[in-house]
ROSE-4610 file (N, C-alpha, C; in Angstrom, 1 decimal, always signed):
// ROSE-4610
residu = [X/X/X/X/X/X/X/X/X/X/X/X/X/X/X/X/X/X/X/X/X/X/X/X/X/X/X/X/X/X/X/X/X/X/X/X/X/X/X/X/X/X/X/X/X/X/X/X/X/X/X/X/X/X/X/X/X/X/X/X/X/X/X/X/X/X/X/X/X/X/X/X/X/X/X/X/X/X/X/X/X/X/X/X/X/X/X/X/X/X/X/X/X/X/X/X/X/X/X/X/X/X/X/X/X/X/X/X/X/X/X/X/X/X/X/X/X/X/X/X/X/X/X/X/X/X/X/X/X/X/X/X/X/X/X/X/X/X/X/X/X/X/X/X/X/X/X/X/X/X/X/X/X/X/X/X/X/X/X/X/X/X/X/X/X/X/X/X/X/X/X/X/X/X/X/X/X/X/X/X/X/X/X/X/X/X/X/X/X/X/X/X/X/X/X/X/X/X/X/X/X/X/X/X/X/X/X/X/X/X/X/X/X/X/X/X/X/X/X/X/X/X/X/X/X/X/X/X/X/X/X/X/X/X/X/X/X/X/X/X/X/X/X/X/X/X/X/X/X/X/X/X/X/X/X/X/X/X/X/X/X/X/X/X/X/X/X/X/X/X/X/X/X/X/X/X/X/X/X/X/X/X/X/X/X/X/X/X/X/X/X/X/X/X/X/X/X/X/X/X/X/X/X/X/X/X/X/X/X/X/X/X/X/X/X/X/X/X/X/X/X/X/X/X/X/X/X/X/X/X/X/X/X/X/X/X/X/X/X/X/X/X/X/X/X/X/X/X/X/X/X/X/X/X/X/X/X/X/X/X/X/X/X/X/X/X/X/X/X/X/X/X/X/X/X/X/X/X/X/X/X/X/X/X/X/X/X/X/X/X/X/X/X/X/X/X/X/X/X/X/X/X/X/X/X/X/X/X/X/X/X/X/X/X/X/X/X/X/X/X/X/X/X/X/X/X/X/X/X/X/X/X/X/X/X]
num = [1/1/1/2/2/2/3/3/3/4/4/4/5/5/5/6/6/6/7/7/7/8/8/8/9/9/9/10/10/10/11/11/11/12/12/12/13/13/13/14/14/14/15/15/15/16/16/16/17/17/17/18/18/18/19/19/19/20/20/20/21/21/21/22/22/22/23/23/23/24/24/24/25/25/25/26/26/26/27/27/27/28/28/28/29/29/29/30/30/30/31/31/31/32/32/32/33/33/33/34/34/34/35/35/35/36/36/36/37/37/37/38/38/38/39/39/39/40/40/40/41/41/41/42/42/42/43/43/43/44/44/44/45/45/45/46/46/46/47/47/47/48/48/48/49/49/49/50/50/50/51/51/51/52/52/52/53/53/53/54/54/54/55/55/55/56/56/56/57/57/57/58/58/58/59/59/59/60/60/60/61/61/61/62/62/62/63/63/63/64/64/64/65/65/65/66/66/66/67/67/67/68/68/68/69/69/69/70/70/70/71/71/71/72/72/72/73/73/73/74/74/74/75/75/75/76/76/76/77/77/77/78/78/78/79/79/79/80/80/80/81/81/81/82/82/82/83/83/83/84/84/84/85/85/85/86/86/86/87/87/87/88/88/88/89/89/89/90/90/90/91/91/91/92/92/92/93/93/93/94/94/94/95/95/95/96/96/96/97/97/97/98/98/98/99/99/99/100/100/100/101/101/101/102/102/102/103/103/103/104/104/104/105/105/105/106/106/106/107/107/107/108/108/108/109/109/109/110/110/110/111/111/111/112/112/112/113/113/113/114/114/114/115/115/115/116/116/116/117/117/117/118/118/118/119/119/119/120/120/120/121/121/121/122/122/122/123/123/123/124/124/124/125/125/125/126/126/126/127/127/127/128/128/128/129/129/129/130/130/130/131/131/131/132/132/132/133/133/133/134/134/134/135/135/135/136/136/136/137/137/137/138/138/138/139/139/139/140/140/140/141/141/141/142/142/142/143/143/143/144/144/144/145/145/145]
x = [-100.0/-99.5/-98.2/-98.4/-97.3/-96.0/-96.0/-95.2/-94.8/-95.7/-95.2/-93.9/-94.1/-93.5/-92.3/-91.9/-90.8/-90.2/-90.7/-89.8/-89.0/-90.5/-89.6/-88.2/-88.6/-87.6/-86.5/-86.1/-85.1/-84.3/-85.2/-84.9/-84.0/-84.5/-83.7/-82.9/-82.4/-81.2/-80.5/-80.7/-79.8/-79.3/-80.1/-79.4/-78.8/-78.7/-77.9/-76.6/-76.7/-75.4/-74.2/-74.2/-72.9/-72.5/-73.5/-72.7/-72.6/-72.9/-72.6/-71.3/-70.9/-69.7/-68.3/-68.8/-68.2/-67.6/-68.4/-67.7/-68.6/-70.0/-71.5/-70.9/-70.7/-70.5/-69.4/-68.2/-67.2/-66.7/-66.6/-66.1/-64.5/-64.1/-62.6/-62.4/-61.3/-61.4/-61.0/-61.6/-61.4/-59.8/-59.2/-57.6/-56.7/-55.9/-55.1/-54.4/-53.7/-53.6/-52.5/-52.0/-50.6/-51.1/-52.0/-53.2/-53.4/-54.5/-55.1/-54.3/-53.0/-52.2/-51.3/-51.1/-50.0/-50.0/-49.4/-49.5/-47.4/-47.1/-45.4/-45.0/-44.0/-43.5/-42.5/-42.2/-40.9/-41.7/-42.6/-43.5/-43.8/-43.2/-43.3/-44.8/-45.6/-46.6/-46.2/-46.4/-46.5/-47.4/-47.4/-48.6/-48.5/-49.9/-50.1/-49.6/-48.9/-48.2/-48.6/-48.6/-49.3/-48.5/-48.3/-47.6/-48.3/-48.2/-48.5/-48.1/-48.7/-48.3/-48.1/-47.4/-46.9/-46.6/-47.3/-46.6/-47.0/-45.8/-45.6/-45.7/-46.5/-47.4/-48.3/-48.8/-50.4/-50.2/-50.9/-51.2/-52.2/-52.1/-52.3/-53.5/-52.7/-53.5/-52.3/-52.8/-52.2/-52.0/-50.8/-50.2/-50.2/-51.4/-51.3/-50.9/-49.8/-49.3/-49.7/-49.8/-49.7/-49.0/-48.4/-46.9/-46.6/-45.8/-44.8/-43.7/-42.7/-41.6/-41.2/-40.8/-40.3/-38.9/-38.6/-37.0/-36.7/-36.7/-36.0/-35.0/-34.2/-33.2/-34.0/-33.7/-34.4/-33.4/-31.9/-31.5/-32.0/-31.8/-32.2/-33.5/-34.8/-36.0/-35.9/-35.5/-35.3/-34.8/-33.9/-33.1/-34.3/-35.2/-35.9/-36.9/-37.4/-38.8/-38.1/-37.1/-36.4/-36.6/-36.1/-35.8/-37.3/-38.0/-39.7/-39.5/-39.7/-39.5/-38.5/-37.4/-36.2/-36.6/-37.7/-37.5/-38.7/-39.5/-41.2/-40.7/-39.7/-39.3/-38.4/-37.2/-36.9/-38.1/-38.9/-40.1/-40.8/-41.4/-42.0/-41.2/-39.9/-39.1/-39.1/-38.9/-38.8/-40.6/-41.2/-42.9/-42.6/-42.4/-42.2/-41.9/-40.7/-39.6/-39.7/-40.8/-41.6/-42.9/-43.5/-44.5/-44.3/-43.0/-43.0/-41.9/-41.3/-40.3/-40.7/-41.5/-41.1/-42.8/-43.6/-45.2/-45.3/-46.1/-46.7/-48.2/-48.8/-50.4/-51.3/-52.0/-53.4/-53.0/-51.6/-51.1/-50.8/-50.8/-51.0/-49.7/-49.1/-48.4/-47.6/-46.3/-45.3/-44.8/-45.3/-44.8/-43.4/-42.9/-41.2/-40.4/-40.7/-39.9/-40.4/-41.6/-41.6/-40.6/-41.2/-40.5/-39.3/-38.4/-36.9/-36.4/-37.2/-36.6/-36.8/-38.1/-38.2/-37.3/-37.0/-36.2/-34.4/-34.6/-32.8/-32.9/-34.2/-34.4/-34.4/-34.9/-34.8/-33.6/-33.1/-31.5/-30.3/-30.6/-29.8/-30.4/-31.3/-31.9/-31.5/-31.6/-31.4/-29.4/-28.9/-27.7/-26.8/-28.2/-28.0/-28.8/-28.4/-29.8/-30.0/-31.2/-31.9/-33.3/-33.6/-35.6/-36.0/-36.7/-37.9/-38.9/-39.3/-40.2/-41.2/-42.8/-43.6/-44.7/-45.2/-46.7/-47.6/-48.8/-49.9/-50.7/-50.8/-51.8/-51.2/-51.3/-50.9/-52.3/-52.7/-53.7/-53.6/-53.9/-53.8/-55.5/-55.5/-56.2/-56.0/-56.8/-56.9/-57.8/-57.1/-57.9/-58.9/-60.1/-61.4/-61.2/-61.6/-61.9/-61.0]
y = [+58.7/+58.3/+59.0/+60.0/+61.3/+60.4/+60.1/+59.7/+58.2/+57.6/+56.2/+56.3/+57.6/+57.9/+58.0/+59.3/+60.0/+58.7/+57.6/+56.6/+55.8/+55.6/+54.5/+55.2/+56.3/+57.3/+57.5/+57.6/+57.7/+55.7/+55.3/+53.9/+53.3/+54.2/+53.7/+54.5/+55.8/+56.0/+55.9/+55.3/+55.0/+53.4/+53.0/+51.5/+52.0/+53.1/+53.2/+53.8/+54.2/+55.0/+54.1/+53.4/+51.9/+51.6/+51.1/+51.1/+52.3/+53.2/+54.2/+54.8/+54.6/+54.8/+53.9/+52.6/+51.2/+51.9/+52.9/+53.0/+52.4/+52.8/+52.1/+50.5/+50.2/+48.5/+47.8/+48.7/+48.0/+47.0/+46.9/+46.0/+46.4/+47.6/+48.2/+48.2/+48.2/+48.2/+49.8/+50.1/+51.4/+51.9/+52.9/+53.7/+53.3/+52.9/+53.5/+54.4/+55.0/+56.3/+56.8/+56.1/+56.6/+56.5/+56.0/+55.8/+56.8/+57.7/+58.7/+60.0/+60.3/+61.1/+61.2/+60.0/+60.3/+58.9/+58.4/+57.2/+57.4/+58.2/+57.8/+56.7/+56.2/+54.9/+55.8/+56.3/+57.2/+58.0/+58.0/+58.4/+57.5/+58.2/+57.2/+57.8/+57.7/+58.3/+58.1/+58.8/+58.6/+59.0/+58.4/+58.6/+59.9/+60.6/+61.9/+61.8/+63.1/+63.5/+64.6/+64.6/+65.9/+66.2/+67.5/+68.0/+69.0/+69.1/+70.0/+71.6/+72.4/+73.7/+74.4/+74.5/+74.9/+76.4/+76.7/+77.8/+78.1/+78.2/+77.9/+77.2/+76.6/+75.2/+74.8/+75.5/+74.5/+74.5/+73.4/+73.4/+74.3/+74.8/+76.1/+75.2/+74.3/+73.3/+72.6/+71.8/+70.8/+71.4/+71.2/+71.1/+69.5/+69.5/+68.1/+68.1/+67.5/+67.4/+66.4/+66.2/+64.8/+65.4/+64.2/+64.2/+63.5/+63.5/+62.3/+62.6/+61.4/+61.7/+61.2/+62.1/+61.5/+61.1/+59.8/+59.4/+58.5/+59.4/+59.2/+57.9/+57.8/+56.9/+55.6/+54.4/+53.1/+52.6/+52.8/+52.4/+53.0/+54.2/+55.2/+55.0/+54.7/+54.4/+53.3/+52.3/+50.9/+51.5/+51.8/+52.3/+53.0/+53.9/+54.8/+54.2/+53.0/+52.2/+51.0/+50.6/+50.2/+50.8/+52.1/+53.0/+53.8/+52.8/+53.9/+54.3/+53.6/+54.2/+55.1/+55.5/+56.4/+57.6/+57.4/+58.4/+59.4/+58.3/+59.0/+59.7/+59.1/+59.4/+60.9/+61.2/+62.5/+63.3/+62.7/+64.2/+63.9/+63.1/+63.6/+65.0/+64.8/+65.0/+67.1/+66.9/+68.2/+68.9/+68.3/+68.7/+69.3/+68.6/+69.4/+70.6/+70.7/+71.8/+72.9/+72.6/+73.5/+74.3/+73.5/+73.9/+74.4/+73.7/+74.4/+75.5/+76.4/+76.9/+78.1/+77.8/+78.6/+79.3/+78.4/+78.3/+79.5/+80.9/+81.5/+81.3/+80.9/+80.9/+82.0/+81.7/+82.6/+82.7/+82.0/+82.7/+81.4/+81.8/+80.5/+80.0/+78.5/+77.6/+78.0/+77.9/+78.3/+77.2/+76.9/+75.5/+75.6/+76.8/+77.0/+76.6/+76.8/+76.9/+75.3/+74.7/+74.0/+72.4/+72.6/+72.1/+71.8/+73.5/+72.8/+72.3/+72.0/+71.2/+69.9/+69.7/+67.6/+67.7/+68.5/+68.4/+67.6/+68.6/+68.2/+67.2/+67.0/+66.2/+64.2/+64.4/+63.2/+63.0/+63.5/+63.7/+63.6/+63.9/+63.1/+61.8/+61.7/+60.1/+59.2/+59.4/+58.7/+58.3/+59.7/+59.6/+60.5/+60.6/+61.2/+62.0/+63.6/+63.6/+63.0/+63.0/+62.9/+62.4/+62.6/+62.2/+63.5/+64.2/+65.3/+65.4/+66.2/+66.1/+67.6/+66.4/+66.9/+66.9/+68.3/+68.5/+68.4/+67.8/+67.5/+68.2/+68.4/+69.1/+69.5/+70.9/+71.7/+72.2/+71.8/+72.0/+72.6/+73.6/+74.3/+73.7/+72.8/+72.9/+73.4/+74.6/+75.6/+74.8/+74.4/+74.2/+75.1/+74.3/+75.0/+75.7/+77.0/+76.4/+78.3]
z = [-53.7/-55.0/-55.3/-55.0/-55.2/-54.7/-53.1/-52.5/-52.6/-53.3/-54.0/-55.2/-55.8/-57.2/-56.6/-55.3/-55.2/-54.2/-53.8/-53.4/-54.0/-55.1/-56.8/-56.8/-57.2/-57.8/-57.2/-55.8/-55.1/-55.4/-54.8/-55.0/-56.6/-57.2/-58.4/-58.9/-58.0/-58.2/-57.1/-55.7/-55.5/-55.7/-56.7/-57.3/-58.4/-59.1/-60.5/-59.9/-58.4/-58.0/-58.0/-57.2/-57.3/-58.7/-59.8/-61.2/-61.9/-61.4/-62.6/-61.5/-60.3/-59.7/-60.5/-60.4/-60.6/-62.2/-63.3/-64.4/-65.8/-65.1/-65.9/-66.3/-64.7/-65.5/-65.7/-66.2/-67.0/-66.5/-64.6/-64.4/-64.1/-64.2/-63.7/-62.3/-62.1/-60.7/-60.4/-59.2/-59.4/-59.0/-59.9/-60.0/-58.9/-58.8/-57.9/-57.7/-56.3/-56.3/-57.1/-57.6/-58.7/-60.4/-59.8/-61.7/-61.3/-60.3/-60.5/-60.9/-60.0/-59.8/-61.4/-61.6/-63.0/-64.1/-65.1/-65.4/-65.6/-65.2/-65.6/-64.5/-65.0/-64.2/-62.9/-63.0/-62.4/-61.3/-61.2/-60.0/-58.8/-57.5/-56.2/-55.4/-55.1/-54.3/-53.2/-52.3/-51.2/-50.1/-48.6/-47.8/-47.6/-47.2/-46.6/-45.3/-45.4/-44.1/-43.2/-42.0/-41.2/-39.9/-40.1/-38.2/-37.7/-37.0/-35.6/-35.9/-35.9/-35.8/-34.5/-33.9/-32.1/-32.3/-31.3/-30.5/-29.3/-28.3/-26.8/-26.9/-25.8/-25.5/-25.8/-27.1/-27.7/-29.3/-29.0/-30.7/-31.6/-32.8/-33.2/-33.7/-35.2/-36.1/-36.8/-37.9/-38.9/-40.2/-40.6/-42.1/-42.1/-43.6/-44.3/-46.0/-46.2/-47.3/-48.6/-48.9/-50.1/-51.6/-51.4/-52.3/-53.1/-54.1/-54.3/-54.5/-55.0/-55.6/-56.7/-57.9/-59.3/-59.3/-59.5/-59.6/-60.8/-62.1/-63.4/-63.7/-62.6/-62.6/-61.7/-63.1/-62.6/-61.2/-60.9/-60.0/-58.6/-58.6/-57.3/-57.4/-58.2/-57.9/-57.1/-57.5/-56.8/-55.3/-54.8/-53.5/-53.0/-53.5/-52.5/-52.5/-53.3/-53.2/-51.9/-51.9/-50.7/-49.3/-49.5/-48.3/-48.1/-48.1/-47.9/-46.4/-45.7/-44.2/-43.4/-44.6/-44.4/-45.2/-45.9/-46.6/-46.2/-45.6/-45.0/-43.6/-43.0/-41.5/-42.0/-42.9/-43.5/-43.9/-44.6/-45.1/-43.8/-42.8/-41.7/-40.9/-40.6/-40.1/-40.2/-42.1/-42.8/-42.5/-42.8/-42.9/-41.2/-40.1/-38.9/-38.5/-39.5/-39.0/-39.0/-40.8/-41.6/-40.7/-40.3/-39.3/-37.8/-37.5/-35.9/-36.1/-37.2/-37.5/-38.4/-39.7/-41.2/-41.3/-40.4/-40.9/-39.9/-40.0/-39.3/-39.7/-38.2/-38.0/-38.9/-39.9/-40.2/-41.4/-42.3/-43.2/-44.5/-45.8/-46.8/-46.8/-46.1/-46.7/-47.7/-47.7/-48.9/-49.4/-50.8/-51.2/-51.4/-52.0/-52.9/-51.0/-50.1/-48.9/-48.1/-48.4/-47.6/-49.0/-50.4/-51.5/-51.0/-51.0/-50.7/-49.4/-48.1/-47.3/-47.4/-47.8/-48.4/-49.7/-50.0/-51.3/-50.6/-49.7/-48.8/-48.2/-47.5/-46.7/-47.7/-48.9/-49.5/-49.9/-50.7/-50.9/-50.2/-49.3/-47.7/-47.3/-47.7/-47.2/-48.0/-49.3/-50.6/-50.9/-49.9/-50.5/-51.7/-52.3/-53.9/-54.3/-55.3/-56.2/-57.0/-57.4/-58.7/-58.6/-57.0/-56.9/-56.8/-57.8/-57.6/-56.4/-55.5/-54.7/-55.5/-55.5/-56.2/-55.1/-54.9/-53.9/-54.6/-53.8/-54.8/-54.0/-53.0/-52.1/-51.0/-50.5/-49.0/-48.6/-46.8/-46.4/-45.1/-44.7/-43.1/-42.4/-41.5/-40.7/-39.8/-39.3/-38.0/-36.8/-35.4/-34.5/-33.7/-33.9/-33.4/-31.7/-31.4/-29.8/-29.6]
């Protein structure tokens, strides 16, 4: 009997899990990632980015970033919402340089140093200032082994 109960029981919470995920119902669709992150218009998200941390010949681990970029100005928003693949290929580029160069192994990630090279690195892509590069998250995964 016991174990009749504690199945009901599971059973109906994992049926209240999906709507009470969903927003008890409402019927919303759930955020997207620039809803969740901000509601300003002037906010570009962008994909998570990840490089390699080297030294010699092996890989140590990964720096994973997630980012965006704020660009105030409706015309340069338009140009760098254009230029997505020039501007992901520059912060790929910087996120590298940072890790095979600036990043020492065992040690926390420097946002002010890794900041001002996608900082240069957009701004040479773009052409121009006036896009902010904003970190939303810096992650060191260490390879196992």
């Amino acid at each position: 009997m016991r174990r009749r109960a504690l199945i009901l029981g599971l059973c109906a919470a994992l049926g209240a899990g999906p709507a009470a995920a969903a927003g008890s119902g409402s019927g919303q669709a759930p955020a997207t990632r620039q809803e969740r992150l901000t509601s300003a218009e002037s906010f570009i998200p962008l994909p998570t980015l990840s490089a390699g941390v080297l030294q010699r010949s092996s890989t140590l681990g990964t720096i994973v970033v997630d980012m965006g970029i704020d660009v105030p100005d409706a015309e340069l928003r338009r140009r760098a919402q254009l230029n997505g693949p020039r501007l992901r290929d520059a912060l790929r580029t910087a996120l590298a340089v940072y890790a095979s160069t600036y990043y020492r192994d065992r040690t926390a990630p420097d946002p002010a140093q890794l900041t001002r090279l996608m900082q240069q690195s957009i701004d040479q892509a773009l052409g121009a200032p006036g896009a902010r590069v904003l970190l939303v998250n810096i992650i060191y995964q260490r390879r196992q082994g």
